[in-house]
N, C-alpha and C positions, 0 to 999 in steps of 0.2 A: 504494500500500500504506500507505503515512505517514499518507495521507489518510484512508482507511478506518480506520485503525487511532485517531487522531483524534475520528472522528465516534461508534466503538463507546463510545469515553475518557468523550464528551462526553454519550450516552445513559446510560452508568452512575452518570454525577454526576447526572443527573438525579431516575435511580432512587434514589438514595441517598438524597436531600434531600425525595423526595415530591413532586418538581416537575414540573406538564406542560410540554407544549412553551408550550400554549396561556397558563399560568400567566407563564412564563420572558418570553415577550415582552413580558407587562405588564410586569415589571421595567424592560424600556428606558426611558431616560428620554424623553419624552412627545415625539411626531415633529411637527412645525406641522400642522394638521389641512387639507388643501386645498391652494391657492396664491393669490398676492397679489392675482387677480380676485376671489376669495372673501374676503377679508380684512375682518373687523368690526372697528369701534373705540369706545369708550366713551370720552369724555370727562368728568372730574370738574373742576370749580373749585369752591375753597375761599374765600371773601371773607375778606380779609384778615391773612389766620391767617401770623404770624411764623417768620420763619425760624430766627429763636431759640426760639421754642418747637418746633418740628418737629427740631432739630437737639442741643438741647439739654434739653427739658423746661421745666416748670415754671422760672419766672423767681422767685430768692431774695430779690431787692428789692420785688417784686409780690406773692407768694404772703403774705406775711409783710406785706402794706399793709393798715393797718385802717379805710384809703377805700375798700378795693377790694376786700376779703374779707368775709362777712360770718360764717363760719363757717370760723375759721382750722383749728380743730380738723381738723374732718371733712375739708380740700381735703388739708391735708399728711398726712393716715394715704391718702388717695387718688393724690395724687399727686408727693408730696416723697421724695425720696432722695440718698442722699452723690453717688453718680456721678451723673454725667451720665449713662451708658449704662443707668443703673436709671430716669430718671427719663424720658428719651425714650421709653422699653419700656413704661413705665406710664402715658404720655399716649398713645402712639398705639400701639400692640403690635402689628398687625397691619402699618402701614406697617414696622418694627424687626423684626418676625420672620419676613414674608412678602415683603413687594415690595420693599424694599429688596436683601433677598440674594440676590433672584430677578430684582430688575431693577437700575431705576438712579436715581438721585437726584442734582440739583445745586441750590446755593444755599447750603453750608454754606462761609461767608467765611471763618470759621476756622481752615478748612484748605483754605484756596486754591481755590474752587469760586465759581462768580461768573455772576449772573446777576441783571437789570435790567429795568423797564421802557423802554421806547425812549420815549415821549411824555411829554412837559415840565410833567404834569399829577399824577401821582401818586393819581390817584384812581378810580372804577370805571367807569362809563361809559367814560371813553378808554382805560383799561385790558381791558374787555372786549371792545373795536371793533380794541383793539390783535391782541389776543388771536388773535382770529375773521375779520379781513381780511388780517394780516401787514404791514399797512402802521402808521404815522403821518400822522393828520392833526390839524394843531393847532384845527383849526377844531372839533374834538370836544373841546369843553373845560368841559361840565358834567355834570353828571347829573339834567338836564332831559327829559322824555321828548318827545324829538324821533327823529323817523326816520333813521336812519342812510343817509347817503346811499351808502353804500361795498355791496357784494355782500360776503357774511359765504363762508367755505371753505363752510360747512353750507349756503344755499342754492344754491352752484354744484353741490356736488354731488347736491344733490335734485332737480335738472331731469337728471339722464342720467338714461336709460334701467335702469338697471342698480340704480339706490336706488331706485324705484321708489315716488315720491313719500313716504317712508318717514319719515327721516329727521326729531329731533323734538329739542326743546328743552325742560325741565323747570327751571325756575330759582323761588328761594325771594324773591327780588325781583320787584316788577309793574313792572320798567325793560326787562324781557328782548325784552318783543314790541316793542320799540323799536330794543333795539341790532340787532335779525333782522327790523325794516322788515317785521313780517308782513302789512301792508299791498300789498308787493312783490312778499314773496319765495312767500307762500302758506305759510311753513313751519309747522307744526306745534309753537305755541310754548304752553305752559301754565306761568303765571307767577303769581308774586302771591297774590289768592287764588280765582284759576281753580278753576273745576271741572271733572274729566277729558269729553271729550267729543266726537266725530266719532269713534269708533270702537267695535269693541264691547266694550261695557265688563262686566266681572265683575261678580259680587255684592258684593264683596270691595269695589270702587275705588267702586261705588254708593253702598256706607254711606260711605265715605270722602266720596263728596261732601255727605253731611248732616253728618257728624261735623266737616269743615272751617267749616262754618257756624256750628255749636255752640261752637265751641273759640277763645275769645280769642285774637290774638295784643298781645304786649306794643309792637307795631309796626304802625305803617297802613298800609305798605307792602310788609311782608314777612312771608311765613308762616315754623314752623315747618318744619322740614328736612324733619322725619317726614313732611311730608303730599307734601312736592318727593319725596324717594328714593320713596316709594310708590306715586304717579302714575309717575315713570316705571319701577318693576319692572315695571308691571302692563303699558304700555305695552309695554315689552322683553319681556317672555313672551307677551303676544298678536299682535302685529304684527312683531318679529321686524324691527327695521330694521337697517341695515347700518354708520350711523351717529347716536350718540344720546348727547346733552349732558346732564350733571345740574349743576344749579350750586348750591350751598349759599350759605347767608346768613347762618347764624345769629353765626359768630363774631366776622364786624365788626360784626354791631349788639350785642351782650353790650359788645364792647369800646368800643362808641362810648359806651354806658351805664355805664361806666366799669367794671363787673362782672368781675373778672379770672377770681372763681370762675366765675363762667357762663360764660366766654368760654373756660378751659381744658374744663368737661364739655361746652362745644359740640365743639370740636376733638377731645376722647373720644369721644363721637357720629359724629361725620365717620370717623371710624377705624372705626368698628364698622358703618356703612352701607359703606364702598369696601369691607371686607371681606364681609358679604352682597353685596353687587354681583359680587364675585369670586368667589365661590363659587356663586351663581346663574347665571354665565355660565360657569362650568367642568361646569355642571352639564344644561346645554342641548347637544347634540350639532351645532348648528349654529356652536354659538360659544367650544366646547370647542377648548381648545391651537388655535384658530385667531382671536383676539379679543386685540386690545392696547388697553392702558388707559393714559390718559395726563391725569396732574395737574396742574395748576398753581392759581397763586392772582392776583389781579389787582392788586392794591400790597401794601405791605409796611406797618408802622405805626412809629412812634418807640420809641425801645430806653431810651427812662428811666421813673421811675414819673410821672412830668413832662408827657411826651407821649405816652405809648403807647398814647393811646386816640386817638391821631390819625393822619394820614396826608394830607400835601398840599407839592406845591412852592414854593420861593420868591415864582418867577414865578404861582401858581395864586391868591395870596394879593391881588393887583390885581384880583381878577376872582372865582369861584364862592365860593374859602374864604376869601373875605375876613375871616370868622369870626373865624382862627385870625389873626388879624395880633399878637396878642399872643406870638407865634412869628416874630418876622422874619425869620430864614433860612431859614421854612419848617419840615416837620418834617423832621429831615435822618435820610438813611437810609430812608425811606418808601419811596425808589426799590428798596429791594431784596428782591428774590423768590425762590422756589423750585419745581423741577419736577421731576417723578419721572416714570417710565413702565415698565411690565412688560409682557412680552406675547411671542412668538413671534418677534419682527422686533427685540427689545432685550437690548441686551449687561446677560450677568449679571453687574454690574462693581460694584453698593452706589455708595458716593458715587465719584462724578466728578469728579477735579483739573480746571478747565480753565484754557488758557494764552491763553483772552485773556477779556472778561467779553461773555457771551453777554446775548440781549435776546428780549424777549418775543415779539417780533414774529416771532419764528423759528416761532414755534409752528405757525401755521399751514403753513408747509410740512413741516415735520415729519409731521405728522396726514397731512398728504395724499402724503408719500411712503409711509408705513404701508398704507398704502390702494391702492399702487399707480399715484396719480397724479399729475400735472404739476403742479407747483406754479408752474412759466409760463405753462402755458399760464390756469391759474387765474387770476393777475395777475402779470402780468412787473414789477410793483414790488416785488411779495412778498419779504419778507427770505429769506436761503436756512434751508434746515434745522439745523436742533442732530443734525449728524453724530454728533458724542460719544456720542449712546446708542443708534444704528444699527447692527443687526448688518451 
């Protein structure tokens, strides 16, 4: 009787408010669409974009450098404010108002969040090999494009049966069909300034590959973002892979050019691509509340107006960045990184305390327990997972 009496309670509030049943259930909050055999993942890396900037905003020492600005005016009505929490909202807003309170983030040192590269190199190549094998090898200690002699997570998991040779790499550097051995692994890597192709391509991504021809870059090596995020949306909406990398470029070379204003509207950019990336994969039913996305960056850079346009270790400076030997200790603090992840499978916790300092190399298991798989079986050297943002 309780019960009936109950169910008539819960039909009249319905009536009341103009609410169907059908209505009411969308209200719930969003169920994981599928299970962890079905599990998609997107991977984003950011080159070298600061923990201080992602945690804090605009840097007051930098913003206000008239080496490094060229239009002080215009960046501080863009990106300057009193708080901190105005000024992170305003460089990245989407990372501040969507996946942070929706997922998780670690790397903010200032409030005890800690997270490193493992390799004794501080630079991108061992940082990417770090990334995408879960190991350390010191024998990876340039950014020479040489073939990665390691198996990357992303071509293990492009030979099962189940990714179905899918599986694809889009990076804004032409080092990527290196660190992913496409020679090897067969993967599906468009890098540099590739143009889209082995599959079928849109009208859309066609002009795109005359338009990339046309279009300068300020760099020999590396395109614009715009033309990386676009190659692979178009990839992502046709071919519909199950795992699929985009790696951006633009902000360490702004910084390497000492450009702090470029270097903060690249990392503005990067915020406004992860955010279409999210919104286009909530918007696909295959990849809808079933699709986790997971960030990181591959080193970190120097925190004075001094070195901040650098990044290399001690040890690194007898050998590749020899360059930088006007830096004897190195650039210190280069070693440190940040990682964020949202998705289905990650605690909605914002920043993450942790109680000891996590490392890059975790990453790859992480990814692949998302996905449902072994990360031993993948390579029993592999670091373990960054449990802390596991549901």
């Amino acid at each position: 009787m309780k019960t009936r009496y109950l169910l008539i309670l819960f039909i009249l509030t319905l009536s009341a408010t103009g609410t169907t049943f059908a209505e009411f259930d969308k209200k719930k909050p969003a169920q994981p669409n599928g299970n962890k055999a079905d599990r998609k993942l997107v991977v984003v890396t950011i080159d070298g974009l600061r923990w201080q900037e992602v945690f804090a905003g605009a840097d007051q020492l930098l913003i206000n450098h008239k080496d490094y600005v060229t239009n002080q005016e215009h960046l501080t009505q863009t990106f300057w404010a009193q708080t901190e929490r105005e000024r992170k909202e305003k460089l990245l807003p989407f990372f501040w108002h969507t996946l942070i309170p929706q997922g998780a983030i670690i790397g903010n040192r200032n409030n005890g969040s800690t997270i490193s590269v493992a390799n004794p190199w501080y630079f991108s190549y061992p940082g990417y090999s770090e990334i995408f094998t879960g190991i350390v090898d010191e024998d990876i200690n340039s950014n020479k494009k040489v073939n990665n002699p390691h198996v990357t997570f992303v071509e293990w998991l492009n030979n099962k049966p189940s990714y179905e040779q899918k599986n694809a790499v889009f990076g804004s550097w032409d080092v990527f069909p290196y660190i992913f051995n496409t020679k090897r692994s067969k993967l599906h890597v468009n890098a540099g300034f590739s143009s889209a192709q082995d599959y079928p391509l849109s009208p859309k991504v066609k002009w795109l590959n005359e338009l990339q021809q046309e279009i300068p870059s300020p760099w020999h090596n590396v395109r614009f973002d715009a033309f990386t995020y676009r190659y692979a949306k178009d990839y992502l909406t046709t071919v519909k892979p199950k795992l699929l990398v985009i790696a951006l470029g633009e902000t360490d070379d702004f910084a390497h050019d000492g450009k702090y204003d470029q270097y903060l509207y690249a990392a503005n950019r990067s915020d406004k691509i992860i955010e279409d990336l999210w919104l286009t994969l909530q918007a696909m039913p295959d990849y809808k509340d079933n699709t986790n996305l997971l960030i990181i960056t591959d080193h970190g850079r120097g925190s004075t107006p001094a070195n901040w346009q650098h990044h290399a270790s001690q040890r690194s400076l007898k050998g590749y960045m020899k360059g930088l030997k006007h830096f004897p200790d190195g650039i210190v603090g280069s070693e440190h990184i940040w990682f964020a992840a949202l998705g289905p499978d990650i605690k909605a916790q914002g920043e993450v305390k942790t109680s000891r300092e996590l490392t890059q190399q975790q990453f790859a298991a992480t990814a692949l327990k998302l996905l449902g798989e072994s990360p031993t079986l993948f390579n029993p050297k592999a670091a373990k997972e960054i449990k802390e943002v596991l549901k």
